[in-house]
C-alpha positions in Angstrom: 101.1 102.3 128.4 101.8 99.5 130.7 99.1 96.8 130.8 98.7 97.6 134.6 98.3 101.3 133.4 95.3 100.8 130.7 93.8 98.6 133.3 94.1 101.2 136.2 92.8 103.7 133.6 89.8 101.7 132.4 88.6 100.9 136.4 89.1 104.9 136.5 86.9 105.3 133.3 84.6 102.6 134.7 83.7 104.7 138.2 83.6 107.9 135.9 80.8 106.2 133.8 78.9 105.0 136.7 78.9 109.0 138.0 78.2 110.1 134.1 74.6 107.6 134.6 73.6 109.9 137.2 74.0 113.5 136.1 70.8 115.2 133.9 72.1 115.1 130.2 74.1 112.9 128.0 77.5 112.4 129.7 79.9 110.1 128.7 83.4 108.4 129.5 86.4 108.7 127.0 89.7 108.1 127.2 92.9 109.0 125.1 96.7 108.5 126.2 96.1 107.9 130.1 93.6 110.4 130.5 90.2 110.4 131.5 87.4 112.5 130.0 83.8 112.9 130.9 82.0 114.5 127.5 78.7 115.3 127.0 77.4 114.0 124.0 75.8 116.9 121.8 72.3 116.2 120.8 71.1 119.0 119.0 69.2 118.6 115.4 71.5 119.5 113.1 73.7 116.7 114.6 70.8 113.9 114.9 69.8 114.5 111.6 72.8 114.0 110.3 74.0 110.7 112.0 70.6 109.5 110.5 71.4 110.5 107.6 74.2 108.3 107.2 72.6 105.7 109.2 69.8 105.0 106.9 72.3 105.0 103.9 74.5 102.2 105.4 71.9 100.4 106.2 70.4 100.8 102.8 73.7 100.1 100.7 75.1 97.0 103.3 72.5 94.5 104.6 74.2 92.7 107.5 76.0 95.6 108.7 75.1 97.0 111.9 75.0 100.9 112.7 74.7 102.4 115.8 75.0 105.5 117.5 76.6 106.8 120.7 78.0 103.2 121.7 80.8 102.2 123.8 83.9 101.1 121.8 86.6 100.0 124.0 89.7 98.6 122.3 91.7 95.9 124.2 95.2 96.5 122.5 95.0 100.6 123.4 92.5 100.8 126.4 90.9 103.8 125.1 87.6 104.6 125.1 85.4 106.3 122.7 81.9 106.8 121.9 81.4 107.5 118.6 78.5 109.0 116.8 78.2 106.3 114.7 79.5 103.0 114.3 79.3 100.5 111.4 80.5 97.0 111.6 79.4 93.1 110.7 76.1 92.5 112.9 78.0 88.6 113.1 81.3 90.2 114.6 80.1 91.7 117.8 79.2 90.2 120.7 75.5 91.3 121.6 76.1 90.7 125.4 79.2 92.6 125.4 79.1 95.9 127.1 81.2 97.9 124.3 81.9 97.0 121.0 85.7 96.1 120.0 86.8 98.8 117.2 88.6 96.1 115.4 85.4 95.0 114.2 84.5 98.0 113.3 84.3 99.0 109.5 83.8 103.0 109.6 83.4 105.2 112.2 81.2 108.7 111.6 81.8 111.6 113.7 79.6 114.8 113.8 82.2 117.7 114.5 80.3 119.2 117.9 80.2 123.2 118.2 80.9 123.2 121.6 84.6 120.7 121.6 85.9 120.2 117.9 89.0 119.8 119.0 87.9 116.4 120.2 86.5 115.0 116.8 89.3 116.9 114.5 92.1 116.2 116.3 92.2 113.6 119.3 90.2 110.8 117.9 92.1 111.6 114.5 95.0 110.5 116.0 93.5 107.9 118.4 90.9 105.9 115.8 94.1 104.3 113.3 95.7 103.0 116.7 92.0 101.6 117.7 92.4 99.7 114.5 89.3 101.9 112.9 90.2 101.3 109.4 87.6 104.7 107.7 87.3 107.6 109.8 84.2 109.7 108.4 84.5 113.2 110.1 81.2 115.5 109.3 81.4 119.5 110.4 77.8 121.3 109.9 79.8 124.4 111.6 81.4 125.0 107.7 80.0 122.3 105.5 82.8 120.0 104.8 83.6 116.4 105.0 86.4 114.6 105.4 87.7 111.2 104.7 90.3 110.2 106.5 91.5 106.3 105.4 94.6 103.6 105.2 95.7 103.9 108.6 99.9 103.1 108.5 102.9 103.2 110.9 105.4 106.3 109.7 107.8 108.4 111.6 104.7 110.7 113.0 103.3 107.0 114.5 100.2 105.4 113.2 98.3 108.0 111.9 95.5 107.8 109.1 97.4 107.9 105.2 94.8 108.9 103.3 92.5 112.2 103.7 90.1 113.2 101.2 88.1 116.8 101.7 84.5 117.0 100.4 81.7 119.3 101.0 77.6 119.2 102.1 75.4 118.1 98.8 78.7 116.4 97.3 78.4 112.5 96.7 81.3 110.9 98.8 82.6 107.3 98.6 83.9 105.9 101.8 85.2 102.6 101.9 82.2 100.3 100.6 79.9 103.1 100.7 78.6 106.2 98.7 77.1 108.5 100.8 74.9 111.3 99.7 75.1 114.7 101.7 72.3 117.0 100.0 70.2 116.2 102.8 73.2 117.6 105.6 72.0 120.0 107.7 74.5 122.6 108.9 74.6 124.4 112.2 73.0 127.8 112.2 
């Protein structure tokens, strides 16, 4: 996309987000490859209590490291848009008065696989995290138990796509990146 494209999109995305603020549940702006998506951001149990769960364990394992959940993360090179259920990166590399965080700083994104859109959290930000520059893609499905790591993110004749994949399951001990991550406590959709 052209410069004058991403910035076209992102005053699109900006008006979208400014509707999302008004409407009754979670809404939210993404964007991937010139479009523009509102989402609503799935809230349920099963999927808080299992961005917590990883929460607490990065914040256990990495003092200094930052990780938050359902936050802007707006890349400058791309111009997409994402809001990730959670985010970990250096507490010293973000600008606190920024309005999204920059995924370049970002060390490992975690996504909950939602029941009612998949496709978005299996596929689309698959392919759009290793352009962001997301360098550990953490990718949590309670509809079948499994986990996946998805890492080393490298140009090939398919693009930039993630290198590295690695398939575990709920109540197995999985090391992503600078972290080891225990799932017995998962919860899985019912």
């Amino acid at each position: 996309m052209s410069p004058e494209q991403i910035q076209r999109m992102q005053e699109v995305a900006r008006h979208l987000s400014e509707y999302a603020e008004h409407l009754e549940k979670g809404w939210r702006v993404e964007t991937t490859d010139g479009e523009v998506k509102l989402v609503m951001m799935s809230l349920d149990l099963p999927h808080t209590t299992n961005v917590d769960a990883f929460r607490e364990q990065i914040r256990a394992q990495t003092p200094g490291i930052s990780a938050v959940s359902d936050t802007d993360m707006t890349d400058p090179v791309t111009g997409l848009e994402k809001v990730p259920d959670l985010i970990a990166f250096p507490t010293e590399d973000v600008d606190p008065q920024a309005e999204s965080v920059n995924p370049r700083a970002v060390l490992l994104v975690v996504e909950i696989v939602s029941k009612s859109n998949p496709k978005n959290d299996l596929v689309t930000k698959l392919e759009d995290y290793p352009r962001m520059g997301v360098p550990l893609y953490v990718v949590v499905d309670p509809r079948n138990g499994s986990i996946a790591v998805h890492s080393e993110p490298k140009d090939g004749p398919d693009g930039l796509r993630y290198r590295c994949s690695v398939p575990y399951g709920f109540g197995d001990v999985v090391p992503a990146g600078r972290w080891t991550f225990d799932t017995s406590g998962l919860v899985r959709y019912r």
